[in-house]
VOPAGU-2260 file (C-alpha; in pm, 1 decimal, decimal comma):
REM VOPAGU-2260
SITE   aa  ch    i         X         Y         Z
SITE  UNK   A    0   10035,6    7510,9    9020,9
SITE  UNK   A    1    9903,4    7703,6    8710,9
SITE  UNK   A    2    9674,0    7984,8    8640,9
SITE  UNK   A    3    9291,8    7837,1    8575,6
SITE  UNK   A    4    9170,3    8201,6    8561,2
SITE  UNK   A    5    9313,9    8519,7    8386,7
SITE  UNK   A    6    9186,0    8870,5    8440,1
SITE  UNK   A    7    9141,1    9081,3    8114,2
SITE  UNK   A    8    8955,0    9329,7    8278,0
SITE  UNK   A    9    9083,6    9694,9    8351,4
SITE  UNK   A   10    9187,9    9804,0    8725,4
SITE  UNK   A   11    8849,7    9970,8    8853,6
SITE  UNK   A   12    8626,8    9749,7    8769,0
SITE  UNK   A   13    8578,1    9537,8    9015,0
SITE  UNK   A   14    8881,2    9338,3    9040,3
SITE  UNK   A   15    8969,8    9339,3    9366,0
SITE  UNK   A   16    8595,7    9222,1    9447,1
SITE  UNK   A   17    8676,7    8995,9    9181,2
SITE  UNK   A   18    9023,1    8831,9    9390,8
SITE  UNK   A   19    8797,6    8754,7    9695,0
SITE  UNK   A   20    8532,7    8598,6    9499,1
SITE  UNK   A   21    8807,5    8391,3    9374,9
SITE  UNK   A   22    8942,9    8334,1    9659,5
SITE  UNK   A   23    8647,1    8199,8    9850,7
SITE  UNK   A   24    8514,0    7955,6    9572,0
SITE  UNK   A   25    8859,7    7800,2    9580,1
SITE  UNK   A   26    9053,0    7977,8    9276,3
SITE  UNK   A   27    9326,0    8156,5    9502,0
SITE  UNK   A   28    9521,6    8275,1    9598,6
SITE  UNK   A   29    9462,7    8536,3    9294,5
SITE  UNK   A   30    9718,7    8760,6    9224,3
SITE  UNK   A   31    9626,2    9125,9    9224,8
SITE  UNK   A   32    9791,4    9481,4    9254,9
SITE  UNK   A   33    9803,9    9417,3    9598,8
SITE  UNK   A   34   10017,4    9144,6    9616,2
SITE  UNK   A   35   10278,3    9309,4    9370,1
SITE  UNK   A   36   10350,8    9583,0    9636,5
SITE  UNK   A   37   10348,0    9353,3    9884,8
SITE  UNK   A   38   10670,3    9159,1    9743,5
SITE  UNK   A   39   11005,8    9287,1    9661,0
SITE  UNK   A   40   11033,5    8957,8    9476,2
SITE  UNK   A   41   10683,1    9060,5    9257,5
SITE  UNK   A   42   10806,9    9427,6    9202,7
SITE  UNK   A   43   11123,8    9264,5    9043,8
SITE  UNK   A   44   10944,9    9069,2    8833,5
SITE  UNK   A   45   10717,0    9403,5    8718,6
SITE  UNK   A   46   10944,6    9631,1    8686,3
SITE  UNK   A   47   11127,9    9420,2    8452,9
SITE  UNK   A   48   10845,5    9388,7    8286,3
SITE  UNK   A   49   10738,0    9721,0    8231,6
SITE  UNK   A   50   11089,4    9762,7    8061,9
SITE  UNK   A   51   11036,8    9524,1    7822,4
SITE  UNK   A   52   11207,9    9226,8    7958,0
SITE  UNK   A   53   11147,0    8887,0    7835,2
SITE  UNK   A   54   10882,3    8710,5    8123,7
SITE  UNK   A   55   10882,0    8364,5    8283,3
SITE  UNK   A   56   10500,2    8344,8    8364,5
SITE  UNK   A   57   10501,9    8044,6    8559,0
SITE  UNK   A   58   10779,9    8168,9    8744,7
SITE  UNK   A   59   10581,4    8502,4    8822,0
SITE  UNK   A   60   10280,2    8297,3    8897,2
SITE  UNK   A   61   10464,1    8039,0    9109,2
SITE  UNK   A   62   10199,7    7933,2    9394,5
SITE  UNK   A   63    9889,6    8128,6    9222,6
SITE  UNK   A   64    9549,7    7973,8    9109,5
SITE  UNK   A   65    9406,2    8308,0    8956,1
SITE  UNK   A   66    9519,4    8652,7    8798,8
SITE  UNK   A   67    9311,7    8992,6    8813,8
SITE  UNK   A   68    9420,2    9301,4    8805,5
SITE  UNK   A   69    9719,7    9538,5    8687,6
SITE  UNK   A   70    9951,9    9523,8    8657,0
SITE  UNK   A   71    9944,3    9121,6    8460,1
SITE  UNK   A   72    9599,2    9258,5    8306,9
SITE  UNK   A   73    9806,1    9421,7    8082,6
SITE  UNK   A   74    9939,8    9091,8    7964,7
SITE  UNK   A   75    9610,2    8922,4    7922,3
SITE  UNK   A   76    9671,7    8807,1    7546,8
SITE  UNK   A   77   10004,2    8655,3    7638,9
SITE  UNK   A   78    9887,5    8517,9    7948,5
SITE  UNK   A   79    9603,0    8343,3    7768,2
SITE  UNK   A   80    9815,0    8210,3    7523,2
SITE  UNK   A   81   10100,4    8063,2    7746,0
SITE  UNK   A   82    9824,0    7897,0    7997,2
SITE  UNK   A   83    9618,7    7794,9    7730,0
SITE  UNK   A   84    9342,5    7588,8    7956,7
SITE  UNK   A   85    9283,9    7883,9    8174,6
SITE  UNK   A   86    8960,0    8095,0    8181,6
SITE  UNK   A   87    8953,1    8446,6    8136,4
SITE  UNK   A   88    8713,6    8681,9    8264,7
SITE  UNK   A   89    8691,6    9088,4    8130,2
SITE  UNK   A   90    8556,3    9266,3    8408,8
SITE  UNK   A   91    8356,5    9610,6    8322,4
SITE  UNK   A   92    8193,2    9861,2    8418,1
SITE  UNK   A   93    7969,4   10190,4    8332,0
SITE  UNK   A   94    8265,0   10358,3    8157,5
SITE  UNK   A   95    8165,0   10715,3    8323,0
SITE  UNK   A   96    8186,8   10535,2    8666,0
SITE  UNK   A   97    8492,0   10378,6    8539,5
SITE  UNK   A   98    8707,2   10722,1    8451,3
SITE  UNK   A   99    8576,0   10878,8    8786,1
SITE  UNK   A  100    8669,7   10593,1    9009,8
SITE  UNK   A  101    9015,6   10627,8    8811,6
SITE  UNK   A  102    9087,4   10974,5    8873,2
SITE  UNK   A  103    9041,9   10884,5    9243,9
SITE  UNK   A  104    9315,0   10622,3    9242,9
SITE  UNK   A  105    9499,9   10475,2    9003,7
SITE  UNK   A  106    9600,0   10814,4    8820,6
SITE  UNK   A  107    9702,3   10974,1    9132,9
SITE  UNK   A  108    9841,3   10709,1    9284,4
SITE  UNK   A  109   10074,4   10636,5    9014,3
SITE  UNK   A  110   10168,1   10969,7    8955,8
SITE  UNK   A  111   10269,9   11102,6    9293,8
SITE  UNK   A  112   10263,1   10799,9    9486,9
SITE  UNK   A  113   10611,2   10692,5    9315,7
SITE  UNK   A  114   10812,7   10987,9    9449,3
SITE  UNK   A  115   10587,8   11066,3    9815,4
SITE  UNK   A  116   10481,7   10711,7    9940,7
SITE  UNK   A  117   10696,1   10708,3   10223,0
SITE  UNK   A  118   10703,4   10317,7   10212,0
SITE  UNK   A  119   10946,8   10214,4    9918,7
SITE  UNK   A  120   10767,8    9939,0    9797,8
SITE  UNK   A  121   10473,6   10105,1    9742,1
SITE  UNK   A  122   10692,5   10411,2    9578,7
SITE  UNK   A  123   10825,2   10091,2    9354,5
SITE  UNK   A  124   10464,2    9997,4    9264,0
SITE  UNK   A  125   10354,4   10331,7    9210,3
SITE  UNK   A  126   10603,5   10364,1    8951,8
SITE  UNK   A  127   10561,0   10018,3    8816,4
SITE  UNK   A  128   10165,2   10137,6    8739,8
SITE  UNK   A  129   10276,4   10457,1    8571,6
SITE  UNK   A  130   10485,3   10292,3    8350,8
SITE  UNK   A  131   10266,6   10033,8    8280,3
SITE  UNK   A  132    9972,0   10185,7    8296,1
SITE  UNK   A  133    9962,6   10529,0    8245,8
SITE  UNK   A  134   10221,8   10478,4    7950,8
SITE  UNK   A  135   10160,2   10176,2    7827,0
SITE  UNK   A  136    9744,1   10110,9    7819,9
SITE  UNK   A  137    9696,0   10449,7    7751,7
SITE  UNK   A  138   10016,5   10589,6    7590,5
SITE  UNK   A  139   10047,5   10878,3    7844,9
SITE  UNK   A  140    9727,2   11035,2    7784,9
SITE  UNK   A  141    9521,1   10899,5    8110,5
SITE  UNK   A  142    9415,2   11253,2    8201,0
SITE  UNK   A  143    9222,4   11292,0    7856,4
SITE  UNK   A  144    8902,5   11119,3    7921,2
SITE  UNK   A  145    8793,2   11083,4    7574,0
SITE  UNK   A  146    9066,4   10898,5    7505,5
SITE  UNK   A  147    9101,6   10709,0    7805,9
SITE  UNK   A  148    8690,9   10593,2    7760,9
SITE  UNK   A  149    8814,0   10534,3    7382,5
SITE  UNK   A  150    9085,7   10300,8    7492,1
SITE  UNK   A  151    8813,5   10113,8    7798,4
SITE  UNK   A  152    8597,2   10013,6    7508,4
SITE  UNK   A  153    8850,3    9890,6    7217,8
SITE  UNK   A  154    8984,5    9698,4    7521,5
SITE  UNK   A  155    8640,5    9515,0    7578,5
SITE  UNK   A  156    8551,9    9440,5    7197,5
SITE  UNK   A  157    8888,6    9288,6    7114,3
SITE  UNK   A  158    8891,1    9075,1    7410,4
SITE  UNK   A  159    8562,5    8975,0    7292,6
SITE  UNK   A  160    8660,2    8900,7    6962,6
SITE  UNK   A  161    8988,7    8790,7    7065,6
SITE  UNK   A  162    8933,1    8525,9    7302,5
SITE  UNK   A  163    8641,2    8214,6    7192,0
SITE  UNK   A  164    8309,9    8234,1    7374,5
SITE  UNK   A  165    8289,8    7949,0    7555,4
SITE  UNK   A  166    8664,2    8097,6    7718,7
SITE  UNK   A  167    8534,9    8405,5    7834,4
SITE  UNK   A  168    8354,1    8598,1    8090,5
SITE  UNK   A  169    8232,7    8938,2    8016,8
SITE  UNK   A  170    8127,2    9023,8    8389,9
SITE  UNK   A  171    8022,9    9317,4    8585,1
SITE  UNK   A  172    8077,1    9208,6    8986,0
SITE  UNK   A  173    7724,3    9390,0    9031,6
SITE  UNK   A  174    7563,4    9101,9    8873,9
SITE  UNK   A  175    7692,8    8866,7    9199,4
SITE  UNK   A  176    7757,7    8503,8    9208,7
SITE  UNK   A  177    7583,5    8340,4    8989,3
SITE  UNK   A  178    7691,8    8417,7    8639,0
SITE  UNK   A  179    8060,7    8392,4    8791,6
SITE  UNK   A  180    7984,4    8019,0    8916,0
SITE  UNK   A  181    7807,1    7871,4    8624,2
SITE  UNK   A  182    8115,0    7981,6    8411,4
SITE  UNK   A  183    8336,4    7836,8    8685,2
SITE  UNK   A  184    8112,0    7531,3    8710,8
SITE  UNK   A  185    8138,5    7552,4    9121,5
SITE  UNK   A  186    7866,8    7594,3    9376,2
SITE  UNK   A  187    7704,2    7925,4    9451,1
SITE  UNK   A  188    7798,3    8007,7    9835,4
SITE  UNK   A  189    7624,1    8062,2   10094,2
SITE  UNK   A  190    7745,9    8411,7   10166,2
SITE  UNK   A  191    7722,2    8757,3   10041,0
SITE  UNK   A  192    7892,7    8835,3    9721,0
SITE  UNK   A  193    8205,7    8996,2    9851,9
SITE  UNK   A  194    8297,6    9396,3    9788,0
SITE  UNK   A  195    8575,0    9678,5    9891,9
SITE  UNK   A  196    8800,9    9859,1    9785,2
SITE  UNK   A  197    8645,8   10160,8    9725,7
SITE  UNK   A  198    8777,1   10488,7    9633,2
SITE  UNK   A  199    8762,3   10581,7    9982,6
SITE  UNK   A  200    8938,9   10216,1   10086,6
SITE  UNK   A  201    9150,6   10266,9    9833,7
SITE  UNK   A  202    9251,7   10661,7    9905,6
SITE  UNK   A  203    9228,5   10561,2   10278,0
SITE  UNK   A  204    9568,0   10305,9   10233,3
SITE  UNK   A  205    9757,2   10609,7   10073,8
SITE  UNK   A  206    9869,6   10858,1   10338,1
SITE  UNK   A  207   10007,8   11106,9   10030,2
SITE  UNK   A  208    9657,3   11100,4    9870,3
SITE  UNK   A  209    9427,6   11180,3   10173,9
């Protein structure tokens, strides 16, 4: 198995929405955040990673159709280079809704979730998402908004420019199935477009934030 799909976008912006699409028109499972804390064997592999260790992707990716989501959205150039057939979609947002739904979570979450999560995994991938992204993505500075909306838009123009049209998605999950399935070339189901994960969901699965 082999990624078909990468996820460029940012955490917040829909991918976990994103995943179930995915998931449902037959591009899954799709790794996500969720799957990383989930798996002592996937926290290996990220915490590695966000020390600068050298990556096998297929290995990481062993048994996964589709990729959204940090902590591998970080990765999205080399991702799209070493599964070169794959399609990648940049997920986005309003950027004011963007920073405010990330002050909610991911911020705190990484930041005090990796010393009081009483559940060691999710201490492990608490700390794997500060290092990766709180230092990394946005070089320690996630509580400056300015910068933070800065970095949210040069993220979206060079993925854009990066990656060749007919390749990419530029997608906000608000705009439902169809734009999602025409790129995918699959069937539009019969179902509502799937959402969750919240900041309320999300607070709600994080005793230390609530």
């Amino acid at each position: 198995m082999t990624l078909k799909i990468i996820g460029a976008g940012f955490g917040r912006t829909g991918t976990h929405s994103l995943k179930t699409a995915l998931e449902i028109l037959g591009f899954g499972p799709c790794h996500h955040m969720y799957e990383v804390r989930r798996s002592a064997e996937q926290i290996a592999y990220w915490t590695a990673a966000a020390q600068g260790a050298a990556l096998d992707w297929d290995k990481i990716f062993a048994g996964y159709t589709a990729q959204v989501d940090w902590p591998a959205a970080y990765f999205w150039q080399d991702l799209a280079k070493h599964f070169p057939l794959a399609k990648v979609i940049l997920t986005h947002r309003d950027p004011e809704d963007w920073y405010r739904s990330v002050e909610g979570t991911i911020l705190p979450s990484a930041e005090i979730g990796r010393t009081q999560d009483p559940d060691p995994m999710g201490r492990a991938g608490s700390d794997i998402a500060h290092q990766i992204v709180v230092q990394k993505v946005f070089d320690g500075r996630m509580h400056d908004k300015a910068h933070a909306l800065r970095v949210f838009a040069d993220h979206l123009a060079y993925v854009q420019k990066v990656i060749p049209a007919e390749r990419l998605l530029t997608y906000d999950v608000r705009d439902g199935w169809d734009p999602l399935c025409d790129f995918l070339g699959v069937d539009r189901p019969d179902q509502a477009f799937p959402s969750g994960n919240s900041t309320a969901d999300f607070r709600a699965k994080k005793p230390y934030l609530t």
